[in-house]
N, C-alpha and C positions, 0 to 999 in steps of 0.2 A: 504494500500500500504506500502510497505516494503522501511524504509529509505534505503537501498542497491542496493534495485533494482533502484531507483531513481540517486544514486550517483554513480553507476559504468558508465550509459550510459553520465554522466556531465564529471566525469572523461576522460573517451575515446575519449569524443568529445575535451578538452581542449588538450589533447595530442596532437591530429591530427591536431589540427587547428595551435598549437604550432609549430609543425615538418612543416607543410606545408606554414604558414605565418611568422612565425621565422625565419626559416632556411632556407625551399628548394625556398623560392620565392626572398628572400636577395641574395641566392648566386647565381640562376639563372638571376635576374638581374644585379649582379655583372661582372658573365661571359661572358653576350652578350652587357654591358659597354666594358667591354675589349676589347674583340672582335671585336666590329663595330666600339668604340670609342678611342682607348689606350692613345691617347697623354692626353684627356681629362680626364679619367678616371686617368689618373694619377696626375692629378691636374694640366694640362697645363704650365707644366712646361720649364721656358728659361733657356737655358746651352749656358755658354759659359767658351770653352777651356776643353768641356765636363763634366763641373762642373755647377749642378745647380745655378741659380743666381736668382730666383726667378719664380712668376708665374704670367703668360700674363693677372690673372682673379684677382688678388689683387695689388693692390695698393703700392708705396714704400717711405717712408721718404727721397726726394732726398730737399736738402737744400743749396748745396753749388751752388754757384752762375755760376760756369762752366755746370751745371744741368740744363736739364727743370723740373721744378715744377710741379707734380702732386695737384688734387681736394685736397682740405683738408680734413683730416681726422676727423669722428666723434666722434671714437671710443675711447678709455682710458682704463689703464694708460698709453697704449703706441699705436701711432699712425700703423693705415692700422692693427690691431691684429683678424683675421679673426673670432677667438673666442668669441669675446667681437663683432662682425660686430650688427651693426643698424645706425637709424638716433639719431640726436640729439632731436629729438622733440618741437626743438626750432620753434616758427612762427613769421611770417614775422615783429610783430609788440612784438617780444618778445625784450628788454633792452640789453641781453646777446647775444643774433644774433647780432642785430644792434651792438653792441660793438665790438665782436668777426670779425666780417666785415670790421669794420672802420680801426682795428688791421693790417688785413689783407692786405688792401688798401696800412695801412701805410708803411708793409713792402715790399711790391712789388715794390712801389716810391722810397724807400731808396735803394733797389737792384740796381734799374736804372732810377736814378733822373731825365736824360735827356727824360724820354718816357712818354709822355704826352697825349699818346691815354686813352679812358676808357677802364678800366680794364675790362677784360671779367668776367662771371658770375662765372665761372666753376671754376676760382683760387682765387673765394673767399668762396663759400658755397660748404658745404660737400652732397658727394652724398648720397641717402635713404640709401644705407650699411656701409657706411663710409669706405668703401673699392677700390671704383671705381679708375682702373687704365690707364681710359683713360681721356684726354682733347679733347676740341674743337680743330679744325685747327685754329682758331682765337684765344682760347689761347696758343699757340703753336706759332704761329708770335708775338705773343704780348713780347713773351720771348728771339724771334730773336738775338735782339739788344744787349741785356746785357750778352747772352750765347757767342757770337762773341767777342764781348767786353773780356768777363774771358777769352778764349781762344784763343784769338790775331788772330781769322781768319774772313776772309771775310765774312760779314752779307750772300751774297750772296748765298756764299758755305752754311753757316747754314740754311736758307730759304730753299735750294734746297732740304736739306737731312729732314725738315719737311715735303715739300713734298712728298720726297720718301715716307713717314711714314703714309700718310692720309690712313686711310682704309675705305672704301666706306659701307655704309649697304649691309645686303645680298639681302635685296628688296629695290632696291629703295624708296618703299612707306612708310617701315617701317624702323625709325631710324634715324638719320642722321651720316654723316660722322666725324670720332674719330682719336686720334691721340695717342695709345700705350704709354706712357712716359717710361715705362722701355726699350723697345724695341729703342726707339729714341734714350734713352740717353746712349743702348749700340752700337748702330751706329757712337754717338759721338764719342764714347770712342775708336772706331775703331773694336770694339768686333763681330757687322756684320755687 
């Protein structure tokens, strides 16, 4: 058998599979993404004043105390960086959890000394991506008090506009109900 006749037909096949799983299957997936999906395909992204300000599927460093607080971030050197997105690998009985935790605890008390409920889960452990940009509705009350508190309005009015913000699973069975932080805290802001 002739090495030629052997490597033309590897050749031909590596082409075609290349043109066909490289190219024409990437961009028809691409097309009927757009197509059926665009806001997502475009990376779900929130505008406000028709200026991107972020995306409803990542997560954001909010910190100042007029803010609700998003999950903590896993990720490094710099928090919610979608490129660098995993978990910590930390487990439950690992020193640096437990530490990183306690950390955490302490600075939600110091935010707002007066709030003596226990803190929820979600604002102290980072989600599997380190990305996630939603909270519980419980931790979302939990931040009530002290978001009222930085912006001189009634606990009530901020509670109600949490509410607005609960988003419900798309099946009841699967999920539970989540609370946007970017989106909440552009409601605060007045933004929608």
């Amino acid at each position: 058998m002739n090495k030629l006749s052997i490597l033309r037909p590897t050749l031909v096949l590596f082409a075609a599979l290349t043109l066909l799983v490289g190219i024409a299957y990437p961009l028809a997936v691409t097309g009927a993404a757009q197509a059926l999906f665009p806001a997502q395909a475009a990376g779900s992204l929130v505008f406000q004043g028709g200026k991107p300000v972020g995306s409803a599927l990542i997560g954001q460093n909010f910190s100042d105390p007029k803010h609700f607080w998003g999950r903590p971030s896993a990720t490094s050197p710099m928090p919610y960086n979608a490129g660098a997105s995993s978990g910590s690998n930390q487990g439950p009985l690992n020193p640096a959890l437990v530490d990183a935790v306690k950390g955490r605890i302490e600075a939600l008390r110091a935010a707002d000394p007066g709030n003596t409920a226990p803190v929820p889960i979600d604002l102290v452990t980072a989600s599997a991506s380190g990305l996630d940009p939603h909270i519980t509705p419980a931790a979302a009350r939990y931040q009530v008090a002290r978001v009222a508190k930085a912006r001189g309005l009634p606990q009530e009015r901020v509670a109600a506009l949490v509410e607005q913000h609960v988003e419900q699973p798309w099946l009841p069975v699967i999920g539970e109900p989540v609370v946007n932080v970017l989106r909440l805290n552009l409601a605060l802001d007045g933004g929608q």
